[in-house]
DSSP file (Angstrom, degrees, kcal/mol; ACC not computed):
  #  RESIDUE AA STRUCTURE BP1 BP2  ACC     N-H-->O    O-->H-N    N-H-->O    O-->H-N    TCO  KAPPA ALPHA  PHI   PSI    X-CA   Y-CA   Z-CA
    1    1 A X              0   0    0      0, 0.0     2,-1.3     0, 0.0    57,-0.0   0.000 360.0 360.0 360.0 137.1 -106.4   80.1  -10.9
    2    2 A X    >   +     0   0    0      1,-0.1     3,-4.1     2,-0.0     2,-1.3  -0.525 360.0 176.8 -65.4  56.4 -106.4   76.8  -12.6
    3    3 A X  T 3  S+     0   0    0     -2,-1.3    11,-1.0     1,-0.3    12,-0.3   0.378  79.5  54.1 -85.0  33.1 -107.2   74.3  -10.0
    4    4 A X  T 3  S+     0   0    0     -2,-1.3    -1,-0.3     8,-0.1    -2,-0.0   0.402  72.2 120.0-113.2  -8.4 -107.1   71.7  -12.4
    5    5 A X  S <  S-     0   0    0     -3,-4.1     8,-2.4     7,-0.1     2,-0.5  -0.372  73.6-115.9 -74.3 154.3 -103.5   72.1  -14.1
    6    6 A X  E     -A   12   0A   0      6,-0.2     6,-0.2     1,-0.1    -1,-0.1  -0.862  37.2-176.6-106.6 118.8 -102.0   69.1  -13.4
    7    7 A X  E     -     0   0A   0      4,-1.4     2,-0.3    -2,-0.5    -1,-0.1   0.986  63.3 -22.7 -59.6 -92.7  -98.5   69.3  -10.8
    8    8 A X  E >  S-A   11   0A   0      3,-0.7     3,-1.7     4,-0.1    -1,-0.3  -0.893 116.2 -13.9-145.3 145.9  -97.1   65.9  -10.5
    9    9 A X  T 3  S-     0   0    0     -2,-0.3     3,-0.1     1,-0.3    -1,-0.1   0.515 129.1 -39.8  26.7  51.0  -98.3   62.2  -10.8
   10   10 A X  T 3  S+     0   0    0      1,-0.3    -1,-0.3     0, 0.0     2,-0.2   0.008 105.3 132.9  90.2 -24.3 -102.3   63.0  -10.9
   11   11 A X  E <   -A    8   0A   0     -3,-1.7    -4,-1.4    -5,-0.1    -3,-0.7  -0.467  43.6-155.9 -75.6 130.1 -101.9   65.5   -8.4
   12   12 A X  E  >  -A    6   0A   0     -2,-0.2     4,-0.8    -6,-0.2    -6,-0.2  -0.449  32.3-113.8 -86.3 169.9 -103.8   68.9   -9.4
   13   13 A X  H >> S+     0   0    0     -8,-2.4     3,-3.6   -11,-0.4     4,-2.9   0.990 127.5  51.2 -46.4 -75.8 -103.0   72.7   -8.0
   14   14 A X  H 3> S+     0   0    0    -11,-1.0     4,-2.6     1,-0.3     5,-0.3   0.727 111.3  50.2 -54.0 -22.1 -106.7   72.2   -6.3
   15   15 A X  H 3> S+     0   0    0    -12,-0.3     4,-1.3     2,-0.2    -1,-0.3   0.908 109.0  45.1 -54.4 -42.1 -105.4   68.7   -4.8
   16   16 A X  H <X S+     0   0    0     -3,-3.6     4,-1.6    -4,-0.8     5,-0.2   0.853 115.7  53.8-120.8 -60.5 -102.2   69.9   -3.4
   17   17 A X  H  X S+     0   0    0     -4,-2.9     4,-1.6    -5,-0.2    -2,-0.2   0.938 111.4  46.7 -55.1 -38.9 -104.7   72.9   -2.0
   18   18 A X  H  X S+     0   0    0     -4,-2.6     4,-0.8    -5,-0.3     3,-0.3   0.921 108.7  51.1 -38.0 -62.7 -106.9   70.6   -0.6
   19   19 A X  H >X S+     0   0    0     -4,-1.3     3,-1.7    -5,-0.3     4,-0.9   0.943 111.2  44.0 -36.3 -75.0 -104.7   68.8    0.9
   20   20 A X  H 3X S+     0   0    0     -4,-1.6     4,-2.0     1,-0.3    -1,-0.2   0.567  99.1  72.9 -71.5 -35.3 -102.9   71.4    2.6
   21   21 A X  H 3X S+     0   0    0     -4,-1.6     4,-1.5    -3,-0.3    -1,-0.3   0.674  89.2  56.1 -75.4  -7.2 -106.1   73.4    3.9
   22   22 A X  H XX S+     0   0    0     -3,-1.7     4,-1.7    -4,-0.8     3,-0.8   0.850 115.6  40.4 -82.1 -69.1 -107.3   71.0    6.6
   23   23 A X  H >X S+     0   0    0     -4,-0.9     3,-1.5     1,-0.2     4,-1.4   0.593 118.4  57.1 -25.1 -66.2 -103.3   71.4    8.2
   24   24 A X  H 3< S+     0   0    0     -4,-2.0     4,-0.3     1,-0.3    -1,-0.2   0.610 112.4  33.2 -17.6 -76.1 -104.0   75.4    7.1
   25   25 A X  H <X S+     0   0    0     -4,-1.5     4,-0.8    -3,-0.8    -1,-0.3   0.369 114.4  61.4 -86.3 -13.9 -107.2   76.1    9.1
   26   26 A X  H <X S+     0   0    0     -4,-1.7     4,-5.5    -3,-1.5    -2,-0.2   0.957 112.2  48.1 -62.7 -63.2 -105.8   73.4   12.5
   27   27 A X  H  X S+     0   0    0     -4,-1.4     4,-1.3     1,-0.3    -2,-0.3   0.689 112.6  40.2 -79.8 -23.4 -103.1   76.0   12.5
   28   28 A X  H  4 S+     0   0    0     -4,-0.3    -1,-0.3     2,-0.2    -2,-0.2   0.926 114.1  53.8 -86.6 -40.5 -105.1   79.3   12.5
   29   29 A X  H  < S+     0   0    0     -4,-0.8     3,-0.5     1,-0.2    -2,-0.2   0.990 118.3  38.2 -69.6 -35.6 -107.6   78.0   14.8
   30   30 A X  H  < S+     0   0    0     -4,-5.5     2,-0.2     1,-0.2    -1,-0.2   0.920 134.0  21.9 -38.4 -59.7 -104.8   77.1   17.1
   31   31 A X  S  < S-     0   0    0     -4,-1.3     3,-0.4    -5,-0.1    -1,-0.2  -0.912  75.0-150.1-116.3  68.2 -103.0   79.7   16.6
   32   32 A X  S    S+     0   0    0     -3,-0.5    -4,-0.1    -2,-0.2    -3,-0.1   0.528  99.3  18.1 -62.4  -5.7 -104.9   83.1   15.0
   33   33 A X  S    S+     0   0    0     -6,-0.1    -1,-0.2     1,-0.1    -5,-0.1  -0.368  71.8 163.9-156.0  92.6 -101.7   84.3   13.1
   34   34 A X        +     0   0    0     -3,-0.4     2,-0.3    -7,-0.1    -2,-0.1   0.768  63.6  51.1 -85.0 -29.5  -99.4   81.4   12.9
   35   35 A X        -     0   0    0      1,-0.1     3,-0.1     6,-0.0     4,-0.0  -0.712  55.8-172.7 -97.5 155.9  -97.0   82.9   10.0
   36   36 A X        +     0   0    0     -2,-0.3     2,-0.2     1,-0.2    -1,-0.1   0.776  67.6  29.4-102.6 -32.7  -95.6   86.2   10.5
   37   37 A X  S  > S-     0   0    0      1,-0.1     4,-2.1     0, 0.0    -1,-0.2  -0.836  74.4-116.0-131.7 171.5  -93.9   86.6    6.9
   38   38 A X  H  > S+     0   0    0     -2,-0.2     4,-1.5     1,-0.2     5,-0.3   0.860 113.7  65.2 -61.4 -47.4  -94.3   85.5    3.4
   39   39 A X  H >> S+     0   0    0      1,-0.3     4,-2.4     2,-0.2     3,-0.7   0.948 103.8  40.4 -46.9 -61.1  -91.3   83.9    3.7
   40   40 A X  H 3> S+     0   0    0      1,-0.3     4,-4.2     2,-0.2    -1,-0.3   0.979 113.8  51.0 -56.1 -58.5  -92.5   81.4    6.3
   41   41 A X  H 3X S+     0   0    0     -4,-2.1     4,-1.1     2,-0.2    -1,-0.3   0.623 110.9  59.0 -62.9  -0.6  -96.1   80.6    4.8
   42   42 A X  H <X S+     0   0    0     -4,-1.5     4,-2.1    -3,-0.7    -1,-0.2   0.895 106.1  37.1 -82.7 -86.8  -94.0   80.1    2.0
   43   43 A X  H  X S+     0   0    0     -4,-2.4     4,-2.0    -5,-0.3    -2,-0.2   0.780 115.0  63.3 -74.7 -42.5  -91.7   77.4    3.2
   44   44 A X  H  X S+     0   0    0     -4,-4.2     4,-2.2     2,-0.2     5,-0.2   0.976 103.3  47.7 -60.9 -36.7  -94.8   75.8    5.1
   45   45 A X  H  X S+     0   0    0     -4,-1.1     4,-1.4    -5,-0.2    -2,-0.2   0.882 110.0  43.6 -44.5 -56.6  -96.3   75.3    2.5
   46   46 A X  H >< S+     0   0    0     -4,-2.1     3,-0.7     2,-0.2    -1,-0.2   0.949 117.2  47.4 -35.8 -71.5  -94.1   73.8    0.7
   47   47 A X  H 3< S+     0   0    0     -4,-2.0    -1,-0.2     1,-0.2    -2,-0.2   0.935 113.3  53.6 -41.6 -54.5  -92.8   71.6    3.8
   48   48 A X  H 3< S+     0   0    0     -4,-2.2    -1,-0.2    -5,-0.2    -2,-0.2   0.754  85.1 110.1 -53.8 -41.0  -96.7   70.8    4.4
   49   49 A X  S << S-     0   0    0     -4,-1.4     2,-0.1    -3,-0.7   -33,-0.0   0.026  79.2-114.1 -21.2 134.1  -97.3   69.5    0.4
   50   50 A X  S    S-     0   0    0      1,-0.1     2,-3.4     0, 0.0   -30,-0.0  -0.197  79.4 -33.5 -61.8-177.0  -98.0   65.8    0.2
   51   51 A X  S    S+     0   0    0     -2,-0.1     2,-0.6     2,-0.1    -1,-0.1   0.194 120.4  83.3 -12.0  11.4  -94.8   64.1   -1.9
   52   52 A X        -     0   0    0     -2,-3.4   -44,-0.0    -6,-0.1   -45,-0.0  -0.992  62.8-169.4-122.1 141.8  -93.9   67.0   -4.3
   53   53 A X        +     0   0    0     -2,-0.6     2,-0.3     2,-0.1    -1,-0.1  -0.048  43.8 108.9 -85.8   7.2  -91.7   69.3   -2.2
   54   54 A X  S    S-     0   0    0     -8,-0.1    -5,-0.1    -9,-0.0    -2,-0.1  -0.577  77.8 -93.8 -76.1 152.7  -91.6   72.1   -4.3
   55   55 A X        -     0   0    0     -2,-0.3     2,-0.4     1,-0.1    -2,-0.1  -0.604  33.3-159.0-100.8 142.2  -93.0   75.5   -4.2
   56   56 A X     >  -     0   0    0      1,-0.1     4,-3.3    -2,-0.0     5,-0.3  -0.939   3.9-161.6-100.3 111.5  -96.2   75.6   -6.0
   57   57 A X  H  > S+     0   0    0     -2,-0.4     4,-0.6     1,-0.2    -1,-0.1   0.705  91.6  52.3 -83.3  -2.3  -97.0   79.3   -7.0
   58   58 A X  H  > S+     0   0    0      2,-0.1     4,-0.6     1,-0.1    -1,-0.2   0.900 113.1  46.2 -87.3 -43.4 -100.6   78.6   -7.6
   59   59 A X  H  > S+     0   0    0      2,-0.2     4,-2.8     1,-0.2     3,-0.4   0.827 110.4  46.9 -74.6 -21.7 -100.8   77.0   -4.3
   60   60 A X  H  X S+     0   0    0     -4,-3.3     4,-3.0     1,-0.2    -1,-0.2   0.978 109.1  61.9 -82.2 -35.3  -99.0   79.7   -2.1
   61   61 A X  H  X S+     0   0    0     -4,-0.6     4,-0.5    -5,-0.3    -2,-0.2   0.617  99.1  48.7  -2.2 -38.7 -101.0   82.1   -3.8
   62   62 A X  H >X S+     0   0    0     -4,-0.6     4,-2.4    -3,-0.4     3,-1.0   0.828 118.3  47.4 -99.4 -35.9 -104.3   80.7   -2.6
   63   63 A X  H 3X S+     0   0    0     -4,-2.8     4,-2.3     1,-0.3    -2,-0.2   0.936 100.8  55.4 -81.9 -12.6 -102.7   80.8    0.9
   64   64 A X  H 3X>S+     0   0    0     -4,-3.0     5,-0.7    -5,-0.3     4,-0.7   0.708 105.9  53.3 -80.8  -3.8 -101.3   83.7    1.2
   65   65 A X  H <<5S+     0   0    0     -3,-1.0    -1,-0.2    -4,-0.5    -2,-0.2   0.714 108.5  59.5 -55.3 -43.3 -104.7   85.4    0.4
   66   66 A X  H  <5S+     0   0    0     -4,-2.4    -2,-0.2     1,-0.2    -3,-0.1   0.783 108.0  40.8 -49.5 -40.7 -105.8   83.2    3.1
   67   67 A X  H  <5S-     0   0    0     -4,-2.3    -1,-0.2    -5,-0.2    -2,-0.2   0.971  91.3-139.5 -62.7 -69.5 -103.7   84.6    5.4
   68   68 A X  T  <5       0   0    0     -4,-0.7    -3,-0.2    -5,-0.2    -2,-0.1   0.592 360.0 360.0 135.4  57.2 -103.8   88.0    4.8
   69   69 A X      <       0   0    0     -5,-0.7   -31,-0.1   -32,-0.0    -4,-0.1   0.526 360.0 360.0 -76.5 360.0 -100.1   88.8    5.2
């Protein structure tokens, strides 16, 4: 993975992953399997993403290994 290809307005894949893991790793410690399907970690991510709202395939990629679904 590229975490340097560049997304949107500066923002890199590894930004947008950054970003996105502190929320990531709140929600597992809460909560030790907080998505149930792809589908869902999916659409949080996306929802979770600073200003670009789009699904990022590099970045649900690095969470869904994270997950282990």
């Amino acid at each position: 993975m590229n975490r340097d290809k560049h997304i949107w307005e500066g923002w890199t894949v590894g930004d947008f992953i950054d970003y996105v893991d502190v929320t990531f790793n709140m929600a597992n410690h809460i909560n030790r399997r907080p998505f149930t399907n792809k589908a869902e970690l999916k659409q949080w991510v996306k929802d979770s993403q600073p200003y670009y709202k789009k699904h990022i395939p590099e970045v649900y990629n690095y969470f869904l290994k994270k997950s282990g679904l």
